[in-house]
DOGU-274378 format. One record per residue (C-alpha): residue number from 1; x, y, z. Coordinates in nm, 4 decimals. Layout:
[r NUM, [X, Y, Z]]
...
This chain:
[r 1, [11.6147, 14.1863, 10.9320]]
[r 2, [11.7554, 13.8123, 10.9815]]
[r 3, [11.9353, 13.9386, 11.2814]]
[r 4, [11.6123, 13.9683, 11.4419]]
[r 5, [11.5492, 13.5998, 11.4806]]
[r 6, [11.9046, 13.4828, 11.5667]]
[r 7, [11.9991, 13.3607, 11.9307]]
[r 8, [12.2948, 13.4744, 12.0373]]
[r 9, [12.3270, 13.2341, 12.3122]]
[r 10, [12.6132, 12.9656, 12.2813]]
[r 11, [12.5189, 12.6191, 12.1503]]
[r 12, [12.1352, 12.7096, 12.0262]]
[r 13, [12.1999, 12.8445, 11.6872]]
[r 14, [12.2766, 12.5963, 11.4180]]
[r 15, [12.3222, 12.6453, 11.0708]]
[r 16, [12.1293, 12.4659, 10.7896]]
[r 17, [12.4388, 12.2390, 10.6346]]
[r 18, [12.4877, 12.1286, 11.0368]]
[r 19, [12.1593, 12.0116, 11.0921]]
[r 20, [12.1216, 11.6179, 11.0631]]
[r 21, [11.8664, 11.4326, 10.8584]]
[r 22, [11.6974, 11.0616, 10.9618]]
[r 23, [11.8925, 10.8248, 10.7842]]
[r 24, [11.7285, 10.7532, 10.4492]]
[r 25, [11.5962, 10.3849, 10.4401]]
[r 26, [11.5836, 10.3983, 10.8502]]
[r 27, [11.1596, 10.4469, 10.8190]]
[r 28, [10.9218, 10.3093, 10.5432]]
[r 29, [10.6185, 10.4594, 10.4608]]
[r 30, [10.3102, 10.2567, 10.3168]]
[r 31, [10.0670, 10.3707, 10.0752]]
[r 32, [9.8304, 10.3890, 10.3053]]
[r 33, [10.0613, 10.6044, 10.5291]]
[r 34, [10.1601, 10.3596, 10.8161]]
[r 35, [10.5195, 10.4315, 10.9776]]
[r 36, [10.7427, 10.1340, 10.9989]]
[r 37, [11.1209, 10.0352, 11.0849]]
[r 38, [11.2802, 9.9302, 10.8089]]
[r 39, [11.4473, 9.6594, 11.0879]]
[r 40, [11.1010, 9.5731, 11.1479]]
[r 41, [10.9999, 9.5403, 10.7881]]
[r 42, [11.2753, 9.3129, 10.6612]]
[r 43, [11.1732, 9.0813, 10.9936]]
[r 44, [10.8528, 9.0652, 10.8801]]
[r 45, [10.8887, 8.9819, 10.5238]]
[r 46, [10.8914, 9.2999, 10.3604]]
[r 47, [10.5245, 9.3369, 10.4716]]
[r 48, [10.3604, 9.6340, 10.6517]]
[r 49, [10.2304, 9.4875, 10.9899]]
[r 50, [9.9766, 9.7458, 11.0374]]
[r 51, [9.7849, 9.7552, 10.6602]]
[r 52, [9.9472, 9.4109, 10.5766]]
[r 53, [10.0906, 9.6012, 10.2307]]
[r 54, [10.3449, 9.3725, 10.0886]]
[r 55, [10.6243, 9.6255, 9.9378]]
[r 56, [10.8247, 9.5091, 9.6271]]
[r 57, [11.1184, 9.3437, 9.6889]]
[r 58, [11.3701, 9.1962, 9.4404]]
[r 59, [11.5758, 8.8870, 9.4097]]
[r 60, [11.7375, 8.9108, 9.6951]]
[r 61, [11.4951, 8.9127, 9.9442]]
[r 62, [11.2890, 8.6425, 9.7997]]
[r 63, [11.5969, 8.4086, 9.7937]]
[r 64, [11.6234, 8.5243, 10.1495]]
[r 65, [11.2756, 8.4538, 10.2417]]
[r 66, [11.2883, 8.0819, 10.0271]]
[r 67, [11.6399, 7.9249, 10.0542]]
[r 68, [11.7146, 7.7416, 10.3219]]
[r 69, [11.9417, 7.9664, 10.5555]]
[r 70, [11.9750, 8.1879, 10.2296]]
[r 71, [12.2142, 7.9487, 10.1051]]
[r 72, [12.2105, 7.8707, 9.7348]]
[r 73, [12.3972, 7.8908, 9.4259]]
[r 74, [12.3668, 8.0969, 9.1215]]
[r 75, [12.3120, 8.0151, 8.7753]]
[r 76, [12.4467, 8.1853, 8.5163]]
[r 77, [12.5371, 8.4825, 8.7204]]
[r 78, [12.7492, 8.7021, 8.4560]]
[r 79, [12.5356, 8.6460, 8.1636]]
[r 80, [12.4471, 9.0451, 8.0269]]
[r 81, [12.2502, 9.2180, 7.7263]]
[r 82, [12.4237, 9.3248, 7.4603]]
[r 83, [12.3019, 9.5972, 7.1931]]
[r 84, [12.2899, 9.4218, 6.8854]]
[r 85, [12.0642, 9.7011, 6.7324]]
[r 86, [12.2013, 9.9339, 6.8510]]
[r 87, [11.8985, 10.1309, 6.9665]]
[r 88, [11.9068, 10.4556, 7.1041]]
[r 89, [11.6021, 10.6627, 7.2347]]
[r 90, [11.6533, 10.9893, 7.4442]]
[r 91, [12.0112, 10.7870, 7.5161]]
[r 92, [12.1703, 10.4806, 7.3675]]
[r 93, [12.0522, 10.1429, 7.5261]]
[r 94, [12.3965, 10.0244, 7.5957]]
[r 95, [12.4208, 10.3540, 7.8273]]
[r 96, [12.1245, 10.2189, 7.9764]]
[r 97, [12.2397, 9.8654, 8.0129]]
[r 98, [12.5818, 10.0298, 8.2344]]
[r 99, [12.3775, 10.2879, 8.4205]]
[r 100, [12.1186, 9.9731, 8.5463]]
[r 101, [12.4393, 9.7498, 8.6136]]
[r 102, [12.5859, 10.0063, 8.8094]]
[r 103, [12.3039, 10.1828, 9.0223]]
[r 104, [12.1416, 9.7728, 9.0896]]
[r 105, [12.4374, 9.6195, 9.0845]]
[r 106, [12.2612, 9.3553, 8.8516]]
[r 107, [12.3393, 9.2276, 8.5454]]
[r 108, [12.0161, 9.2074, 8.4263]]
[r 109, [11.6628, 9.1837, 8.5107]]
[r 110, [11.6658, 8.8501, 8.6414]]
[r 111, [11.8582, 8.5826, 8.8788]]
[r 112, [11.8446, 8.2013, 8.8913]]
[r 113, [11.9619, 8.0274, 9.1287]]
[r 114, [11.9500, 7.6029, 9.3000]]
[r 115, [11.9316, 7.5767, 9.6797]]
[r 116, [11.7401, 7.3982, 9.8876]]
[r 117, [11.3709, 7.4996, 10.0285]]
[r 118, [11.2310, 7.3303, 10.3741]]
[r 119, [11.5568, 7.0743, 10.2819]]
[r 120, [11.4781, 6.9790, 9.9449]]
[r 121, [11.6406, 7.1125, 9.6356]]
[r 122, [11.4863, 7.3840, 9.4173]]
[r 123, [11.5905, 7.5784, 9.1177]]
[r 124, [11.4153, 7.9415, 9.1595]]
[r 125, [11.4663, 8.2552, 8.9058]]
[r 126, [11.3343, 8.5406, 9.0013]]
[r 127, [11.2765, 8.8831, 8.8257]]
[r 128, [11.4290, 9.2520, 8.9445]]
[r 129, [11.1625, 9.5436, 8.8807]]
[r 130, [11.4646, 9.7719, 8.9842]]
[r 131, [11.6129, 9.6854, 8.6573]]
[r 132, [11.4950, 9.8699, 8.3736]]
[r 133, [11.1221, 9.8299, 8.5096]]
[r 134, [11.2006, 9.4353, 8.4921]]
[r 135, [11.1627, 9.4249, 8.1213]]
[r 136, [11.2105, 9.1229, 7.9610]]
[r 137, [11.5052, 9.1073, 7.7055]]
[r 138, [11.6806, 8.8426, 7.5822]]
[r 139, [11.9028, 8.7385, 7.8545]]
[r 140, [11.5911, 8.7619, 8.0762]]
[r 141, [11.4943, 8.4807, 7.8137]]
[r 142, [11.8105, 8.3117, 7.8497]]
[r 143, [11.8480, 8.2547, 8.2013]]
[r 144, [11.5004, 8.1428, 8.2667]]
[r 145, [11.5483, 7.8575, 7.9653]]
[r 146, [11.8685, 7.7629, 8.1231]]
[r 147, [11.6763, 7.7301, 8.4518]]
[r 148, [11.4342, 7.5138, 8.3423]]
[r 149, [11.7261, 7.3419, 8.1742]]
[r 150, [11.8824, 7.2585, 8.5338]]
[r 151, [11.5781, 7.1839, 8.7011]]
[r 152, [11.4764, 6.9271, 8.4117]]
[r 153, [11.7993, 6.7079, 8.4491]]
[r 154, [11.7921, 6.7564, 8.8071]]
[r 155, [11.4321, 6.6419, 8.8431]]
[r 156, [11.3655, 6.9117, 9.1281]]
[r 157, [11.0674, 7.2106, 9.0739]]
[r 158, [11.0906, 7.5413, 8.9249]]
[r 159, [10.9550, 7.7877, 9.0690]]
[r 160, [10.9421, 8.1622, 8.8798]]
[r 161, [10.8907, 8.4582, 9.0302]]
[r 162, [10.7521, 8.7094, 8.8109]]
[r 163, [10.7987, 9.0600, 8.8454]]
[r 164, [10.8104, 9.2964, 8.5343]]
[r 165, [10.6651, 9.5726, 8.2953]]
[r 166, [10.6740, 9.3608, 7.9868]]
[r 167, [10.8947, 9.3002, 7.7026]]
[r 168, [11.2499, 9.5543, 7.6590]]
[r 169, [11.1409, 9.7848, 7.4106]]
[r 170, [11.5071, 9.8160, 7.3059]]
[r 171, [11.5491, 9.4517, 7.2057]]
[r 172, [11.2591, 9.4581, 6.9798]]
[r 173, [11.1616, 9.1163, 6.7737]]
[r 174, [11.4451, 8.9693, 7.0211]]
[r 175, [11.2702, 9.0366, 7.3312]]
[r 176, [10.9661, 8.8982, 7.1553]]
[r 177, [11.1220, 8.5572, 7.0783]]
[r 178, [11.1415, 8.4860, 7.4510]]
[r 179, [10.7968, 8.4395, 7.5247]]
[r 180, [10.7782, 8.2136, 7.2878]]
[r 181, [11.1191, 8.0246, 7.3720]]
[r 182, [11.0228, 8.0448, 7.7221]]
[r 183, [10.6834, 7.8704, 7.6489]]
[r 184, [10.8762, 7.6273, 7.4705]]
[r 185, [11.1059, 7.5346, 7.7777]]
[r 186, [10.8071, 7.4920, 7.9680]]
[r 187, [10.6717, 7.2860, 7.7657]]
[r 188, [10.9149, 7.0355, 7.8150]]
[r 189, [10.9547, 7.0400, 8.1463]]
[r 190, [10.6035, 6.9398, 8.1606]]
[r 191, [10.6815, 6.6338, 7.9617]]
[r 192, [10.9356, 6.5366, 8.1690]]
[r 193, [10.6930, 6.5853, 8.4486]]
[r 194, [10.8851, 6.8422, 8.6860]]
[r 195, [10.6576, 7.1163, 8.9225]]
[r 196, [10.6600, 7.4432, 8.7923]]
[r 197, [10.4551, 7.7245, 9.0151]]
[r 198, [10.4432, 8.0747, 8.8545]]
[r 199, [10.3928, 8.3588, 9.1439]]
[r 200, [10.2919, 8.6451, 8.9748]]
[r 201, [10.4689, 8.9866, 9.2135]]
[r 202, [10.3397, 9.3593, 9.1843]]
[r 203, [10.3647, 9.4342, 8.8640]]
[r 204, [10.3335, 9.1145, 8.6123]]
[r 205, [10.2479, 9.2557, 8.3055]]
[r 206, [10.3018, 9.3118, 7.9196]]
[r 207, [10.4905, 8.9959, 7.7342]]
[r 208, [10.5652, 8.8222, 8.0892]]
[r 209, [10.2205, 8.7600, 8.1731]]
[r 210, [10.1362, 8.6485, 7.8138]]
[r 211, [10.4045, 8.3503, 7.8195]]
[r 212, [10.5584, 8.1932, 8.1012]]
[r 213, [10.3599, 8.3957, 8.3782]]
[r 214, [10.0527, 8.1805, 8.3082]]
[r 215, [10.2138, 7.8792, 8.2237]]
[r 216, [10.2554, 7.7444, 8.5801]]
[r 217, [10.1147, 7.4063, 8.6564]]
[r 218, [9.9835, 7.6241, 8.9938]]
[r 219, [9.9568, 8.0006, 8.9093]]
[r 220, [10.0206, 8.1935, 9.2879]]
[r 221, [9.9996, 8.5358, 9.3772]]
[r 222, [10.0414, 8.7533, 9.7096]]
[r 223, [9.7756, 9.0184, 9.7970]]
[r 224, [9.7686, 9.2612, 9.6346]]
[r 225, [9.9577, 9.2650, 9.3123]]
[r 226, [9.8688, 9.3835, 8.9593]]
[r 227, [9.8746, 9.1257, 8.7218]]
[r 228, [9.7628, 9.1997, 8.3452]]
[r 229, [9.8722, 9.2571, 7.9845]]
[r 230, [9.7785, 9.5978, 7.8947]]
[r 231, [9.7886, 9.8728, 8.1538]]
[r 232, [9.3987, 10.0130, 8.3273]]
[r 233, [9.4007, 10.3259, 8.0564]]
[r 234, [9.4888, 10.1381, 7.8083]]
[r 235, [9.2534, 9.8721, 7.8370]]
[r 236, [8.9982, 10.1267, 7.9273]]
[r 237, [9.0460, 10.3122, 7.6031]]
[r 238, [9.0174, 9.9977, 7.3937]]
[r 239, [8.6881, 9.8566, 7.5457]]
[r 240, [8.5631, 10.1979, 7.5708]]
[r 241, [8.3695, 10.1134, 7.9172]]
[r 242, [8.4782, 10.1894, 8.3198]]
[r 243, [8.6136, 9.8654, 8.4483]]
[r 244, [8.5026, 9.7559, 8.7685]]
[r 245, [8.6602, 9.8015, 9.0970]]
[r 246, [8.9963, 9.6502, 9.1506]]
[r 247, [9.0481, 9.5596, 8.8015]]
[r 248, [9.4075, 9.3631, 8.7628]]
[r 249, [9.4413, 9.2949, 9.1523]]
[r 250, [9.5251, 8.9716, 9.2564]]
[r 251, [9.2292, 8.9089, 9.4046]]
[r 252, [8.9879, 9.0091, 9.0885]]
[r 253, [9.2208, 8.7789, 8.8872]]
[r 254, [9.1703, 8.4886, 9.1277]]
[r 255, [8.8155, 8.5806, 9.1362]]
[r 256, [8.8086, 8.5379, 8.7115]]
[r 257, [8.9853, 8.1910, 8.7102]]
[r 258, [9.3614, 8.2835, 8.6330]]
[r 259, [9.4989, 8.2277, 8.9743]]
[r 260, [9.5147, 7.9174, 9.2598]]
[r 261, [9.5439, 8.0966, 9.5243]]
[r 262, [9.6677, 8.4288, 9.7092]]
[r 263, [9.9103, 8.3635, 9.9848]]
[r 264, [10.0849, 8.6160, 10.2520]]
[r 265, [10.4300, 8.6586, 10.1978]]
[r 266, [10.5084, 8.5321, 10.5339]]
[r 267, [10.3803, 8.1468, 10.4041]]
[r 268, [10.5336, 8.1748, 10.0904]]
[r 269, [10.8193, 7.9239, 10.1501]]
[r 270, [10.5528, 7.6794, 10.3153]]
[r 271, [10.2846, 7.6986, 10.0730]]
[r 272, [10.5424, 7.6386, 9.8000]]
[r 273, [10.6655, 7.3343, 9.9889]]
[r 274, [10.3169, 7.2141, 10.0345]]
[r 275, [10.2046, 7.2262, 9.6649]]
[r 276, [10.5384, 7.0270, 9.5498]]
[r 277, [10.4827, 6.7542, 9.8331]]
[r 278, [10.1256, 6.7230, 9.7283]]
[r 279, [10.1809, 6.7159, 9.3814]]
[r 280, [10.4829, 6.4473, 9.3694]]
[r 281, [10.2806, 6.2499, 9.6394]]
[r 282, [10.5227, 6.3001, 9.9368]]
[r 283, [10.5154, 6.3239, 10.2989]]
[r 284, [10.4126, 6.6685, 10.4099]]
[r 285, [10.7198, 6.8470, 10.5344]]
[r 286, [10.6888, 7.0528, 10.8411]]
C-alpha cells in the first residue's frame, strides 16, 4: 500500500535519514512563545526583544556582557570537588562530578574572575546553573572566599552573581559550612570597606540565598527571576495558605524590602558602574 503514495519522478522523493533538520540552537523560543535568532539574542543580551524575557545565561555571557572587551583573568580556574564521602545516590557523585565537567566543560559551579568594567578594575564570580543545578558545594565556597580575598587586598568591588538551586546535597555538612564561611568573608570585606553588590539570576534559591545572596551592600536583580529559600509547594505546604500572585519574582521581592532595584540586562554593566561611583564618591563614568 506505501507504493501508492510514492512519486516516481526523479529528484521529488526523499527518504527520511536525507531530509535536513534547522540547526539546533539556530532559533530560540520564549516561554511565552516568541521566535528569535539566536544571532539576534546574544546581540541583545540574551533577552527576548519581543516579551523582554531574559533567558539564563551562565558565566560566560555575563563576563561577556561586564568585562571590558571581555577581557579578564581567571581566578582559581582548576580548583574541582572532590568526594570525600563518598556519596552515591542512583550513581556515585564523583560520576557526577566527570559527567558535569565534561558535558559544561566547567569545573564546577562557579567562575571568578578580575577585569576591568567601564575601565576600572573589578573582581566578579559568577555562578553556572548548567552545573549540577548550580548547587553550592565546597569549592563553590572556596572560590567565592578567595574572591573576596583578591578584591580585599586589591581594594576594587565584588560583585556576585548568583545563580543556583541551593546547597550540593552530596557534600552534606560541607556544603553547609560555606554559607557560613562565605558570610564570614563578607564580613570582612565590609570592614575593610570594599563594594559588594549581590545580583540575584533566575533561580537564587536554597543555602545561596540564605548567606551571601543577601549579604550585598546593594541587593540587584533583573526582571523576572525567582529568588527564595524554599521552593512555591513547599512553602505552600508549610504555611498551609495560597500565596499570592507572583510569589518569589523579582519584582514581589523588591516589592517586600529584600531588593534595590530591578534592572534590564542590557544596563547591567552601567548600573553596576553607577552604584560603585556613587558609593566611593567618584566622578560618574560614562
Amino acid at each position: 500500500m506505501s507504493s501508492w503514495f510514492k512519486r516516481k519522478e526523479k529528484g521529488i522523493q526523499t527518504a527520511t535519514e536525507e531530509k535536513k533538520d534547522t540547526p539546533k540552537g539556530l532559533w530560540y523560543k520564549s516561554p511565552t512563545g516568541k521566535i528569535v535568532e539566536s544571532e539576534d539574542l546574544a546581540k541583545n543580551f540574551y533577552v527576548s526583544p519581543e516579551d523582554d524575557y531574559h533567558v539564563r545565561i551562565g558565566s560566560k555571557e555575563y563576563f561577556e556582557i561586564l568585562f571590558d572587551d571581555n577581557k579578564f583573568k581567571e581566578l582559581d580556574e582548576k580548583l574541582s570537588s572532590k568526594d570525600p564521602l563518598r556519596f552515591v545516590d542512583t550513581k556515585k557523585y564523583s560520576e557526577r562530578l566527570k559527567a558535569a565537567q565534561q558535558k559544561t566543560g566547567l569545573k564546577d559551579a562557579i567562575r571568578t574572575a578580575v577585569g576591568k568594567s567601564m575601565g576600572k578594575e573589578i573582581v566578579i564570580a559568577c555562578m553556572d546553573f548548567s552545573f549540577i543545578g548550580g548547587s553550592m558545594g565546597s569549592v563553590v565556597g572556596e572560590k567565592i572566599a578567595r574572591a573576596i580575598d583578591v578584591a580585599k587586598r586589591r581594594k576594587v568591588p565584588f560583585l556576585m552573581i548568583s545563580k543556583s538551586g541551593g546547597a550540593r546535597m552530596m557534600e552534606a555538612a560541607l556544603s553547609l559550612m560555606q554559607l557560613a564561611k562565605t558570610s564570614a568573608k563578607l564580613a570582612q570585606l565590609a570592614e575593610a570597606k570594599v563594594p559588594y553588590i549581590s545580583l540575584c539570576t533566575d533561580p537564587t534559591t536554597g543555602g545561596t540565598t540564605a548567606s551571601y545572596a543577601m549579604l550585598g551592600d546593594i541587593n540587584i536583580s533583573e526582571p523576572g527571576a525567582l529568588i527564595g529559600f524554599a521552593g512555591p509547594r513547599v512553602v505552600k505546604d508549610t504555611v498551609g495558605k495560597d500565596l499570592p500572585e507572583g510569589f518569589q519574582t523579582s519584582e514581589f521581592v523588591k516589592e517586600h524590602g529584600f531588593l534595590d532595584f530591578i534592572t534590564h540586562r542590557r544596563d547591567l554593566k552601567q548600573k553596576v558602574n553607577l552604584y560603585i561611583d556613587l558609593i566611593q564618591n567618584q566622578p560618574v563614568r560614562a
